[in-house]
Structures are given as structure tokens and as C-alpha cells.
C-alpha positions as CSV (number, residue, x, y, z in Angstrom):
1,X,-45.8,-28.1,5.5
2,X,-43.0,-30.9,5.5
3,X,-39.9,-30.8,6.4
4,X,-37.8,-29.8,3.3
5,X,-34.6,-31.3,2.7
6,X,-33.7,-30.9,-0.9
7,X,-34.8,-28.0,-3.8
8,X,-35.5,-31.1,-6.2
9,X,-38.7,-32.1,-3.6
10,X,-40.7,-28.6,-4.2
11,X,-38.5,-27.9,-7.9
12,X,-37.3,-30.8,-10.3
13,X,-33.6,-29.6,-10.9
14,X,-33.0,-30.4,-14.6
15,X,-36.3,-28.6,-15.4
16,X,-35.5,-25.7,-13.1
17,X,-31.9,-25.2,-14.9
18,X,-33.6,-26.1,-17.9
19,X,-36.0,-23.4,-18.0
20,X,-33.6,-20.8,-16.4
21,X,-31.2,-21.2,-18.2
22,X,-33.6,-21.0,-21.8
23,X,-35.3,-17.5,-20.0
24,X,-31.4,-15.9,-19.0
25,X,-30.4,-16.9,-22.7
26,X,-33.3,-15.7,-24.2
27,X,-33.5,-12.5,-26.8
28,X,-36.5,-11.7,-24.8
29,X,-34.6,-10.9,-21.7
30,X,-33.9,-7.7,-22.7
31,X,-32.1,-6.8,-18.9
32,X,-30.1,-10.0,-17.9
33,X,-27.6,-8.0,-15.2
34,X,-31.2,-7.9,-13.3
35,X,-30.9,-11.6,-12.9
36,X,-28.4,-13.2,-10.4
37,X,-27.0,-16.9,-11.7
38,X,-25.2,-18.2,-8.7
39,X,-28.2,-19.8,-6.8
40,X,-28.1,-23.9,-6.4
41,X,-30.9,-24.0,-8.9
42,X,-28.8,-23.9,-11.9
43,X,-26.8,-26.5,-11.0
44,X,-28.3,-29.6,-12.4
45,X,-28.5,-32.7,-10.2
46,X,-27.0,-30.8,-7.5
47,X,-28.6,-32.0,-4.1
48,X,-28.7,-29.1,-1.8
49,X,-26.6,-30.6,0.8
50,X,-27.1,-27.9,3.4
51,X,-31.1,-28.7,3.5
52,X,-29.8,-32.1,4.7
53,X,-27.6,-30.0,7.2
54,X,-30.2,-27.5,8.1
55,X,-34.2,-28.9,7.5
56,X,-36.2,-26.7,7.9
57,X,-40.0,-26.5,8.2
58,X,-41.0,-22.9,6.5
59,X,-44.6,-21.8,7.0
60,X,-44.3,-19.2,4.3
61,X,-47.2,-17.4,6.3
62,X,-46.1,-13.7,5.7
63,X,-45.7,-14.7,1.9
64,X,-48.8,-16.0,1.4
65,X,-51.8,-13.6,2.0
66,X,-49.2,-10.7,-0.6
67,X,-48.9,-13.0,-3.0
68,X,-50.8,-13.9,-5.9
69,X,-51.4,-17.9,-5.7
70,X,-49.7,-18.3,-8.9
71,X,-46.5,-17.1,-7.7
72,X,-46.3,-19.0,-4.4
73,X,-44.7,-21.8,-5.4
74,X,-41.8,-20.0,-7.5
75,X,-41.6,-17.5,-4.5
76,X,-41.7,-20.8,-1.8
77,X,-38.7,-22.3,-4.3
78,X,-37.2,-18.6,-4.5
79,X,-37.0,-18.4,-0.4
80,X,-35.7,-22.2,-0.1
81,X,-32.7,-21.1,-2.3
82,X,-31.9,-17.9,-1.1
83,X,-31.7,-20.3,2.7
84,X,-29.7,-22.7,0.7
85,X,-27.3,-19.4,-0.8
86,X,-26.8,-17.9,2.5
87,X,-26.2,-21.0,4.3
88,X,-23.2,-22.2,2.1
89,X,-20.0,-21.1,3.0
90,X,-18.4,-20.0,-0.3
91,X,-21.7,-17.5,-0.3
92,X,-20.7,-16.0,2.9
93,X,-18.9,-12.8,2.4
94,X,-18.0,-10.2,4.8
95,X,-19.2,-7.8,2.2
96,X,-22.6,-8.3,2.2
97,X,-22.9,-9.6,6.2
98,X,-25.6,-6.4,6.0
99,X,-27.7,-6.9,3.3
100,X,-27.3,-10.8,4.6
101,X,-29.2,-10.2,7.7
102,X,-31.9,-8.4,6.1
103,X,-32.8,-11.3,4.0
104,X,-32.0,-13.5,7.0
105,X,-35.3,-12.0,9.0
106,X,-37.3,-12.1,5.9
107,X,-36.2,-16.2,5.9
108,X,-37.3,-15.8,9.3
109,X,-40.6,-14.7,9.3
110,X,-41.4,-17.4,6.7
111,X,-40.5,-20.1,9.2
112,X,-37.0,-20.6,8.5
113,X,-34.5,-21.7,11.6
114,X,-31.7,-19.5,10.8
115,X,-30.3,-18.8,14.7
116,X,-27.0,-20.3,13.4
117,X,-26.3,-18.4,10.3
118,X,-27.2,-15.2,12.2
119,X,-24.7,-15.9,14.6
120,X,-22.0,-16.4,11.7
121,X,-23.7,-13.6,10.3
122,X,-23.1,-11.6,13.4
123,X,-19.5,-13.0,13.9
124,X,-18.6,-11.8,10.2
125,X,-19.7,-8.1,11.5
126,X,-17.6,-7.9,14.2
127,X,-15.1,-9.3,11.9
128,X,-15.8,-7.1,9.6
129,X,-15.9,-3.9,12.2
130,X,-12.7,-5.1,13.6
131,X,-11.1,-5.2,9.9
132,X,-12.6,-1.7,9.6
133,X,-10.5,-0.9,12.3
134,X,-7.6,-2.4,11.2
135,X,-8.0,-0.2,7.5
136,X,-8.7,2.5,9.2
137,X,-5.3,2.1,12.0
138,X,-3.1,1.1,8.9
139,X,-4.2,4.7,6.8
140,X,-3.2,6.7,10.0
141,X,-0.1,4.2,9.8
142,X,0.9,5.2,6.3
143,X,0.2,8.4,6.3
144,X,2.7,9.2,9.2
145,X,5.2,6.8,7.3
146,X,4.1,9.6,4.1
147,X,5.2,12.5,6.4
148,X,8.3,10.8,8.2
149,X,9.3,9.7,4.6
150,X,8.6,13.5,3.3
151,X,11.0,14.5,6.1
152,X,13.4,11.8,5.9
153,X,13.7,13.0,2.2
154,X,14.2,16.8,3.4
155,X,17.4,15.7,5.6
156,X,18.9,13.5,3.0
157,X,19.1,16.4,0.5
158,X,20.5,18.6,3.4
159,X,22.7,16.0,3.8
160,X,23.9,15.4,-0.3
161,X,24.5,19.0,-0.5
162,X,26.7,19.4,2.8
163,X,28.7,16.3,0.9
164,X,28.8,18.5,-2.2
165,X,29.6,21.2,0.1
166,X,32.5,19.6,1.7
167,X,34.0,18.2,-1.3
168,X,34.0,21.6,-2.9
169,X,35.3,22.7,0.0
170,X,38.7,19.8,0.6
171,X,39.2,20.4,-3.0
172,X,39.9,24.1,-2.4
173,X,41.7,23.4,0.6
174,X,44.3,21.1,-1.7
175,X,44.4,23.9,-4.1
176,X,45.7,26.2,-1.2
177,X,48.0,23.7,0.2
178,X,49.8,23.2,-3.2
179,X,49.7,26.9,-3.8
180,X,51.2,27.4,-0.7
181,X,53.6,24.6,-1.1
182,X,54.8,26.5,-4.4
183,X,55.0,29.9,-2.1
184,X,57.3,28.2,0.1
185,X,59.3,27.1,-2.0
186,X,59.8,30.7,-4.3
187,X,60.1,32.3,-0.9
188,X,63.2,29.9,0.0
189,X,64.6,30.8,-3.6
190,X,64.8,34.4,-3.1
191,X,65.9,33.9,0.5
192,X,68.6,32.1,-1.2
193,X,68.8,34.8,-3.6
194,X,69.3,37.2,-1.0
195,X,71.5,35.7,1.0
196,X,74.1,35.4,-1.7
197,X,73.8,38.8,-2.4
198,X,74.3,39.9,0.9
199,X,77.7,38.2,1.1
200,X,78.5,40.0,-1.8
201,X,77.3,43.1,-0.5
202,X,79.3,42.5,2.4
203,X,82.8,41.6,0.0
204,X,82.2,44.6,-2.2
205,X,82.1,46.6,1.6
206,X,85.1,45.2,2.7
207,X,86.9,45.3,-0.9
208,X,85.8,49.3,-0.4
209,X,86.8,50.0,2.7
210,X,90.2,48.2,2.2
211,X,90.9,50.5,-0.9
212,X,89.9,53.5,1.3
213,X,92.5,52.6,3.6
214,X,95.3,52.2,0.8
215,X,94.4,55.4,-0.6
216,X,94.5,56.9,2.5
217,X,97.7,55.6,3.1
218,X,99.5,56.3,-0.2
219,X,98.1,59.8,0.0
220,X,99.8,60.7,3.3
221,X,102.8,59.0,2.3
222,X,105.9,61.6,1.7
């Protein structure tokens, strides 16, 4: 078979869309999530530019003695885009990398050159293992941020309520003060107090003891 360089030399693109696009849009198609739209086919007068990249020669030998001959052509055309869809780089997503190489050793078996998009295929898995790893090191990562946070948390209420506890506490302290400012100050007032009458005890004692003397005196008098 000849080298292949563009869908429109085994498929004329306008009637491929043409037709595709009547069957998606059809009442008739009673399951259309069945059918994928994003193949090169049903772009009209698209030229598969990564055929002019990558020609290949496909021998289609393991599809042809399966398959019925009226469907060898449409599968041929099915296999040439599925090449052209898994060579483009917008179609290459580390999602699928899997499923990817599966169809890529189907290609292969048809006849398809596809040693360079296996080895982007198998660069996106380790990619993809080393993202893995990555998800996997940042969950451990938040989780302990979860716990320290959880026990961050627990110190800062232990904190708030030693706060609460000390302003409860200063504020009973300044009651005490000024209550014992106001002690002081009565105590000094009957200190006062008491000293005052102490001098008077000590006049009244003295006024006594002088009026013992005089009657003392007059009553010994002649």
C-alpha cells in the first residue's frame, strides 16, 4: 500500500464531514454520546498535517482477514485518524497516556510507525507517575498542616482564655487596691480619732488627779 500522507487521499473530507455530520444529527441515531466528534475527519478541508509529519505505510494485515470487505475501507480511514488523533499534540493528555498505548500497539500491528509517540507516550507516564507522586506527597502535606492547624487552634483557645483569665484577674486586683486604699485611709481617721481622745483622756487624768490633791489638801487643812 502507498505511503499515506493526507485523510483526503483514502476519504474526500467534505464528504466525510458531510456524511458524519448528517448520521451524528440524525433522529435515527438514537445513542449519539456513543459517538466521539473530535477526530480530523470533521473538519472540512483540514489537511492532516501530521501525515505530512509522520507518513506512514500501514499494511492493515491484522485488520483484514476479521473484517468484512465492506468495512475495510471505513476501518483503514478509522485507523489513519485515530494515528492522526494521537499524534496531535492538543490530543495528548496525561489522562489517557493508558488507554493511549493500547491503541498505539493496535496502530502498530497495522503497520503504523509509531516509535515516537510511544516514547511521548511513555514520557507522559512517568510524568504522570511522578505527578502521582507529587498528589499523593501534597495529601500527606495537608493533612499534617490539618492536624498542626487542629492543634494550633487548641493552644490559641488556651491562650484567649488565660487573657480572659488575667483580665479578670488585674481587674480584681484594682478592686483590692482601691479597697484597700479606702481601708487605709478609715484606719488613719480613727487613728486620728484615737489619738485625740487619748490626749483627752490624759487632761481629764491630770484635771483628776489635781483635784484629788486640792481635796486632799483642804481636808487636812485646820
Amino acid at each position: 500500500m502507498a505511503v499515506v500522507n493526507n485523510i483526503a487521499d483514502i476519504c474526500p473530507m467534505e464528504e466525510a464531514h458531510c456524511n458524519l455530520q448528517i448520521i451524528m444529527n440524525s433522529p435515527n441515531n438514537t445513542n449519539p454520546s456513543k459517538l466521539i466528534t473530535s477526530s480530523f475527519i470533521l473538519r472540512p478541508h483540514a489537511r492532516v498535517e501530521v501525515l505530512t509529519r509522520l507518513p506512514q505505510n500501514p499494511h492493515f494485515s491484522k485488520l483484514m482477514p476479521d473484517c468484512h470487505p465492506e468495512f475495510r475501507e471505513g476501518n483503514a480511514v478509522g485507523l489513519m485518524i485515530s494515528f492522526a488523533n494521537l499524534a496531535s499534540i492538543q490530543n495528548m493528555r496525561i489522562q489517557d497516556d493508558d488507554q493511549e498505548m493500547s491503541s498505539l500497539s493496535e496502530l502498530e500491528e497495522n503497520g503504523f510507525e509509531v516509535g515516537a509517540l510511544r516514547s511521548r507516550l511513555e514520557n507522559l507516564l512517568c510524568i504522570k507517575n511522578h505527578q502521582m507522586d507529587l498528589k499523593g506527597k501534597k495529601e500527606i502535606l495537608e493533612q499534617d498542616i490539618l492536624e498542626k492547624e487542629g492543634a494550633y487552634n487548641g493552644v490559641d483557645q488556651q491562650l484567649t482564655m488565660l487573657d480572659i483569665g488575667i483580665r479578670e484577674l488585674k481587674e480584681m486586683l484594682l478592686n483590692a487596691q482601691e479597697k484597700k486604699a479606702l481601708l487605709v485611709e478609715q484606719r488613719a481617721a480613727k487613728g486620728s480619732e484615737i489619738a485625740e481622745l487619748q490626749v483627752d483622756a490624759r487632761r481629764a487624768e491630770e484635771s483628776f488627779m489635781s483635784a484629788e490633791r486640792d481635796f486632799s489638801h483642804a481636808a487636812a487643812a485646820p
